[in-house]
C-alpha positions as CSV (number, residue, x, y, z in Angstrom):
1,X,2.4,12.9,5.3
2,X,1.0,15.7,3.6
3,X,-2.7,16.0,3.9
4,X,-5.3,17.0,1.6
5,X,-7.1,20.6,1.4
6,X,-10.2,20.6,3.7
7,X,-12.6,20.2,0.8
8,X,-11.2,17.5,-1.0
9,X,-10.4,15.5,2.5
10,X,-14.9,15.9,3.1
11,X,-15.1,14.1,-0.3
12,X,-12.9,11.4,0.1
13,X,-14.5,10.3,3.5
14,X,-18.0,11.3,2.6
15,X,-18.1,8.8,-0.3
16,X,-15.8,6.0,1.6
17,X,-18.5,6.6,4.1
18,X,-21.6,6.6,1.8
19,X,-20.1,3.2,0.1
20,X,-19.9,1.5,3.5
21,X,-23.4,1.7,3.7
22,X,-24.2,1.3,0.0
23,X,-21.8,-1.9,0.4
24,X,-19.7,-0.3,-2.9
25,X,-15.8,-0.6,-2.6
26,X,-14.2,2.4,-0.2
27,X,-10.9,1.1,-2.0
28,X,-10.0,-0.6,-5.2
29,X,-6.8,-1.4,-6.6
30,X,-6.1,-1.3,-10.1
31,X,-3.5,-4.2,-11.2
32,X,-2.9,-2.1,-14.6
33,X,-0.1,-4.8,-15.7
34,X,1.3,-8.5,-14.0
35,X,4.8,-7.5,-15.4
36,X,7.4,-6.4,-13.0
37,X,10.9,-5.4,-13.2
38,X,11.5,-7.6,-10.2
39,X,11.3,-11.1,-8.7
40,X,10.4,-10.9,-5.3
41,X,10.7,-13.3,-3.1
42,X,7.4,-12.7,-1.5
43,X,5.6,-11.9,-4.2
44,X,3.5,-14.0,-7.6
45,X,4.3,-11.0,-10.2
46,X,7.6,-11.3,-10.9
47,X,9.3,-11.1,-14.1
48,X,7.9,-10.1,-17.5
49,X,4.3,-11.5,-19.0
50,X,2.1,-11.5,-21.6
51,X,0.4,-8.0,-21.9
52,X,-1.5,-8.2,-24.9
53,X,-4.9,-7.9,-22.7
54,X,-3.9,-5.0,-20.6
55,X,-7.4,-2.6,-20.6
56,X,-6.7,1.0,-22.7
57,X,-6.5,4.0,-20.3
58,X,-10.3,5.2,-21.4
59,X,-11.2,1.6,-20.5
60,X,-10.7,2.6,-16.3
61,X,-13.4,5.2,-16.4
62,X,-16.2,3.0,-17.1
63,X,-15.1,1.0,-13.7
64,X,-14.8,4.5,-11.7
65,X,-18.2,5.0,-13.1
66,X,-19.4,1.8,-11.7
67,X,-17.6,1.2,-8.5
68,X,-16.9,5.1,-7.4
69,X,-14.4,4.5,-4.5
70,X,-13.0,6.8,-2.5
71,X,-9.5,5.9,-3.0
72,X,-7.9,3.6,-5.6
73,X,-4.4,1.5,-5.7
74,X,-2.6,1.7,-8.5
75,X,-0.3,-1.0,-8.9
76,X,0.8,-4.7,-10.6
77,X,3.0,-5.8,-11.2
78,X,5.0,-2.6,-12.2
79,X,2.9,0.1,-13.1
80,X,5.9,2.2,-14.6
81,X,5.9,-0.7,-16.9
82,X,3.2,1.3,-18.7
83,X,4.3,3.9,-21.1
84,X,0.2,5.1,-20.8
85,X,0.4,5.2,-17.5
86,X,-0.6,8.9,-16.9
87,X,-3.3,8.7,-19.4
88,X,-4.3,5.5,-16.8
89,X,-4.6,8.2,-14.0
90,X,-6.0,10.8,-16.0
91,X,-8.8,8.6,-16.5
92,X,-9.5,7.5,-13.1
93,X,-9.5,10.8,-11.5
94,X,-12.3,13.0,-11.8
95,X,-12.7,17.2,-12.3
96,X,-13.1,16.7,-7.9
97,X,-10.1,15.8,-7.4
98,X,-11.4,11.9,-6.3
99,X,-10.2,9.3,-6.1
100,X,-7.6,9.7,-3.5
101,X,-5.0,8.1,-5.5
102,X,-2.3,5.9,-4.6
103,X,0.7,4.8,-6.9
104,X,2.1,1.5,-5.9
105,X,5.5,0.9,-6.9
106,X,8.9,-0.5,-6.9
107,X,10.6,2.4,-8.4
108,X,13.2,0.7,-10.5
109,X,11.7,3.2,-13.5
110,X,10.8,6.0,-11.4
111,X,12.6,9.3,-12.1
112,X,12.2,13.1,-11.2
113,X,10.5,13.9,-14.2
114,X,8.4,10.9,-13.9
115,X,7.5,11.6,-10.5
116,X,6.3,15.3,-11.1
117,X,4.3,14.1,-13.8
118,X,2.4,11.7,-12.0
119,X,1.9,14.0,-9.5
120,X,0.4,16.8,-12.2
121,X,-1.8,13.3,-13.2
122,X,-3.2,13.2,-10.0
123,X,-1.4,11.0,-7.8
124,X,-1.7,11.7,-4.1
125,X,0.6,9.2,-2.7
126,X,3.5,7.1,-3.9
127,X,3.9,3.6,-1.8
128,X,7.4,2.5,-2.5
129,X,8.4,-1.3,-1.5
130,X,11.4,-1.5,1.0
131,X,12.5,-4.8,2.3
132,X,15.8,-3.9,3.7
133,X,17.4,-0.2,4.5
134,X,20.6,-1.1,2.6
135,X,21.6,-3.3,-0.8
136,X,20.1,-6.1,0.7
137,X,17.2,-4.9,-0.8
138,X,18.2,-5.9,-4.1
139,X,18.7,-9.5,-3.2
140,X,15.3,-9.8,-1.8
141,X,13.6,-8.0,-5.0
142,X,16.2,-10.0,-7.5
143,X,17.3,-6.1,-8.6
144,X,20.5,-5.0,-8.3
145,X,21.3,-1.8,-7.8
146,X,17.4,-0.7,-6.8
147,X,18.6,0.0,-3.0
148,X,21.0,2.6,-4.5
149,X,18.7,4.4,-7.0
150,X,16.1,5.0,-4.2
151,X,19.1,6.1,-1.8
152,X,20.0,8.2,-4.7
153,X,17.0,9.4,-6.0
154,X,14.7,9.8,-2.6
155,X,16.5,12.7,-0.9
156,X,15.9,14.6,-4.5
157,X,12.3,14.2,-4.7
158,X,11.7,14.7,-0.8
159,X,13.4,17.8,-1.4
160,X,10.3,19.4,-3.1
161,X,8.2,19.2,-0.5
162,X,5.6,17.4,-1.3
163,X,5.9,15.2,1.2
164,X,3.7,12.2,-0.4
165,X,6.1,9.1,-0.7
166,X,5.6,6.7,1.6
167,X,8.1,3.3,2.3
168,X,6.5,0.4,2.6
169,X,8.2,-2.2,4.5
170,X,6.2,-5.8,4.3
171,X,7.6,-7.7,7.2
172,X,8.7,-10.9,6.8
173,X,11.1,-13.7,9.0
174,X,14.1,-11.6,7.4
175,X,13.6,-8.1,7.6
176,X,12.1,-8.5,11.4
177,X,15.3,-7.5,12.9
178,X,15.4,-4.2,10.9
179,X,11.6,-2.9,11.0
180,X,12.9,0.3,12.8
181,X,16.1,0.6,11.0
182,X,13.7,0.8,8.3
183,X,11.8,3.8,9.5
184,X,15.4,5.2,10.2
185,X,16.5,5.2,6.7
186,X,12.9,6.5,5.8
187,X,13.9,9.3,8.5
188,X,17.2,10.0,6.6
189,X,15.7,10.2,3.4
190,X,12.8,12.4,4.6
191,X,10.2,10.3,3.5
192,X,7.5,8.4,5.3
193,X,7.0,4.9,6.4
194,X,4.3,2.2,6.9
195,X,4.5,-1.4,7.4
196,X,2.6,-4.3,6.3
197,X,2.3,-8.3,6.8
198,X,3.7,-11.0,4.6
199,X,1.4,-13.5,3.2
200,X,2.4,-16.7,2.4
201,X,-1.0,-17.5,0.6
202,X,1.0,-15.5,-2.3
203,X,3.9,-17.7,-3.0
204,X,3.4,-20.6,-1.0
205,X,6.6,-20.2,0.9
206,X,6.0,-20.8,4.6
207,X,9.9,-20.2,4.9
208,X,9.6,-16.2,5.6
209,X,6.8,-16.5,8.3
210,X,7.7,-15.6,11.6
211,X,6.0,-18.1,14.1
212,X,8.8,-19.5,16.5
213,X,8.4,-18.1,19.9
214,X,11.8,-16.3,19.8
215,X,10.9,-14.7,16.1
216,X,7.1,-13.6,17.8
217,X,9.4,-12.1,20.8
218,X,12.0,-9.6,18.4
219,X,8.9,-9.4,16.6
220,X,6.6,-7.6,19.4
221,X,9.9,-6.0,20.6
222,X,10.5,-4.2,17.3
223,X,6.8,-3.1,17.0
224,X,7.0,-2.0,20.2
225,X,9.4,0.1,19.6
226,X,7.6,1.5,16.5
227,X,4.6,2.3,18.5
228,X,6.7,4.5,20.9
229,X,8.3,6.5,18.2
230,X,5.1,7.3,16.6
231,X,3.9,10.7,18.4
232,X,7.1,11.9,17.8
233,X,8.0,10.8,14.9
234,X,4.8,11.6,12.9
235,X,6.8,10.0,9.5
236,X,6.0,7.0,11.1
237,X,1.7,6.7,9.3
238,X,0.4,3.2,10.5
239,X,-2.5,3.7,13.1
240,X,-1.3,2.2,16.4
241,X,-4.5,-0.3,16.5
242,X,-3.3,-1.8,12.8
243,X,0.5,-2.2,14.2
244,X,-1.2,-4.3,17.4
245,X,-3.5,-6.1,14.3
246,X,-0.1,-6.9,12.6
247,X,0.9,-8.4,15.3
248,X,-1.7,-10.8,16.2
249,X,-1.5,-11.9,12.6
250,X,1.6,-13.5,13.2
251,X,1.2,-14.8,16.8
252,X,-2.2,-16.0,15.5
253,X,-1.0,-17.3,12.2
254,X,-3.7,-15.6,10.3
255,X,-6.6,-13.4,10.8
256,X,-10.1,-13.8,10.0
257,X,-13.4,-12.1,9.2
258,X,-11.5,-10.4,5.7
259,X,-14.3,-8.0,3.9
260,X,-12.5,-8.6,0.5
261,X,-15.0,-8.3,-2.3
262,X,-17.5,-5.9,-0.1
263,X,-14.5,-3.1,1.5
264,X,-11.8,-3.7,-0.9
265,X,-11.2,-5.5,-4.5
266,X,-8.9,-5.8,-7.3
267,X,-9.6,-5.0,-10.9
268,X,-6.9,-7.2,-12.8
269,X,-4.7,-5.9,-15.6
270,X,-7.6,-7.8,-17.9
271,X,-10.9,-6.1,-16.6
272,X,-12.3,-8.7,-13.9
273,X,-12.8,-7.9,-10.6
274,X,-11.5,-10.0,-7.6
275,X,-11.9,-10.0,-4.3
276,X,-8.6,-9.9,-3.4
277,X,-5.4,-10.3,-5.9
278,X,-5.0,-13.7,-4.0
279,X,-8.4,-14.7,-4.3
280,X,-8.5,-15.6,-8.0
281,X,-13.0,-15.9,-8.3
282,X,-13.3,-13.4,-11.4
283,X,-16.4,-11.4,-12.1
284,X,-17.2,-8.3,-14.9
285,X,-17.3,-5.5,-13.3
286,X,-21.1,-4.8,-12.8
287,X,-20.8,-7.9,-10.7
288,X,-19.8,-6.8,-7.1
289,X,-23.3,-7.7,-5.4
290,X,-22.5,-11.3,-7.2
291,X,-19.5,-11.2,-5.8
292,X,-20.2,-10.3,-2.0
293,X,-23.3,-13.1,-2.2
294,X,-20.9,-15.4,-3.4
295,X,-17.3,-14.9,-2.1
296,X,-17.7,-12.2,1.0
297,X,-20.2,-13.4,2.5
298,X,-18.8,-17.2,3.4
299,X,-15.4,-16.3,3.0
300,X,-13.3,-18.2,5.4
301,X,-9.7,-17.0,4.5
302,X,-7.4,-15.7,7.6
303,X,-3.8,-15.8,5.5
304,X,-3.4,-12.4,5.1
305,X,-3.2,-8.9,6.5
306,X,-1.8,-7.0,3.3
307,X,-1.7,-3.3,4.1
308,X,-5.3,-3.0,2.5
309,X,-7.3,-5.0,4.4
310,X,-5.6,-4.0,7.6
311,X,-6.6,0.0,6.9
312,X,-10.1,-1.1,6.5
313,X,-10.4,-4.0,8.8
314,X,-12.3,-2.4,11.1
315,X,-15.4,-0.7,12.9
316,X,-17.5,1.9,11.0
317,X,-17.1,4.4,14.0
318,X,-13.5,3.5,14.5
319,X,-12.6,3.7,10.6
320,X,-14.5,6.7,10.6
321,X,-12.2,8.3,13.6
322,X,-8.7,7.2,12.4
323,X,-9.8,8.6,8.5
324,X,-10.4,12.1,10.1
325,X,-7.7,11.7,12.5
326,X,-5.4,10.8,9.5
327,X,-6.8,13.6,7.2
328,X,-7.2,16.7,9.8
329,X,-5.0,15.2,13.4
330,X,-1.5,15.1,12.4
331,X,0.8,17.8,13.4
332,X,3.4,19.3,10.3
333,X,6.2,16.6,9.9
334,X,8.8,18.8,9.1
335,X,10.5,19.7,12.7
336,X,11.2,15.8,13.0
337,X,13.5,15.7,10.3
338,X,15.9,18.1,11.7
339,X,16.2,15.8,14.5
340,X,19.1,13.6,14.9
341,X,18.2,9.4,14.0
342,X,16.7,7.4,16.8
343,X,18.7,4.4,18.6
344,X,19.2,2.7,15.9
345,X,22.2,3.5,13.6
346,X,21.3,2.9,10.0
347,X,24.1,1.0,8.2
């Protein structure tokens, strides 16, 4: 991943830092619509909805006035849904350069002038969803033809440079088996990779949950396997400590102790905040304190580890380590991509 100029890296974790003490978000995600261009089977935003109360692009300033994270989500839904949506990140970034912004996305509307737009806008990072490296992808997000646009359309935009799009593969009892071949087809794209857990407090299905012993087993094998690509690989972005965490989540069936409401919340397409977008206890948005007195502080969930919670699910001094590793540490990712694919043959 490409990192941030010195400068703008120091303001990113000096205000994370100074809202951990000031007990302000260090990340909030933005659900600027609940429409999506999918239906995914692991997901509660499929499929078109009512968007007459979606907030005006000036309307996200006021709440980066108020909550002043260090780094905001941009997401739904389908943000590309929103013909406004580079006025929406025009307005949440300041003259600093901060918020470290990240666009969550599907990329079923994505293009190349889209994407260089965005990036002029000020996003930082592009999170792309990938359940499957090949047209089972499609099935899974009810899309067809989505796993041949981004095959299509990755290798162009990688090709600037930029290096800030990252795959984002939430694992689930399908897609176990093909975690690495995952991070292979991220490899042959030139892009990045991450990995997150599924939740079943979303949809309700218990269905894609690994938890039988021989599932756990592939499960740890495969991660396993992740964790020893990762010095080398360097596409590979999850710490090693939130890979372990993902793991325990599933042999565990949950994990407790979530901070959602006092680390992390969710502004909804609407204007409330949430703790979490599957924690539906709505406040306005001078109302975090209310919020961490009355959900945070005797919350008793365990059902998820999403990929926000786990990046901030943990010790000051430890957070504090793996942000300056992740900002200043990494060596240039470029040699690795010259390399031939690992092991695993993508198909």
């Amino acid at each position: 991943m490409h990192r941030l100029p010195f400068t703008e890296s120091v303001r990113v974790i000096g205000r994370s830092m100074g809202n951990w003490f000031a007990e302000r978000p260090l990340v909030v995600s933005f659900e600027v619509t609940d429409s999506c261009t999918c239906n995914c089977r692991h997901c509660d935003h499929g499929g078109p909805k009512n968007r007459a109360g979606e907030m005006r692009p000036d309307d996200y300033r006021r709440y980066m006035e108020i909550l002043r994270p260090g780094a905001v989500q941009v997401s739904g839904g389908e943000p590309l849904l929103r013909e406004d949506i580079v006025e929406v990140i025009k307005n949440i970034k300041e003259p600093s350069g901060l918020p470290y912004t990240i666009l969550v996305s599907n990329w079923s509307l994505m293009t190349e002038e889209k994407y260089l737009t965005l990036r002029d806008a000020g996003v930082n990072q592009f999170s792309v969803s990938l359940d499957f490296p090949d047209e089972r992808h499609d099935g899974f997000r009810g899309y067809p033809g989505l796993f041949a646009k981004l095959d299509e359309l990755m290798p162009v935009l990688a090709a600037y440079g930029y290096d800030d799009v990252v795959l984002n593969t939430c694992i689930t009892k399908e897609n176990l088996p093909y975690v690495n071949d995952c991070a292979d087809r991220a490899k042959e794209w030139g892009v990045n990779m991450s990995y997150s857990a599924y939740s079943p407090r979303r949809t309700g299905e218990r269905e894609l949950f690994p938890d039988d012993p021989e599932e756990l087993k592939l499960l740890r094998d495969e991660l396993e396997r992740v964790k020893s690509r990762m010095d080398a690989s360097n596409w590979i972005v999850n710490n090693e400590t939130t890979i372990d965490a993902t793991y325990e989540y599933f042999v565990n069936g949950g994990t407790p102790s979530c901070m959602a409401g006092k680390r992390f919340l969710v502004v909804t397409a609407d204007g409330y905040l949430q703790p979490c977008s599957m924690q539906f206890h709505k406040y306005d948005v001078t109302e975090q304190k209310k919020m961490i007195d009355e959900f945070t502080n005797h919350n008793d969930c365990d059902e998820c580890y999403v990929a926000i919670r786990s990046y901030l699910d943990k010790g000051f001094w430890q957070l504090l380590f793996e942000s300056v590793g992740g900002h200043f540490g990494f060596k240039s990712r470029k040699a690795y991509r010259n390399q031939p694919v690992d092991e695993a043959v993508v198909s």
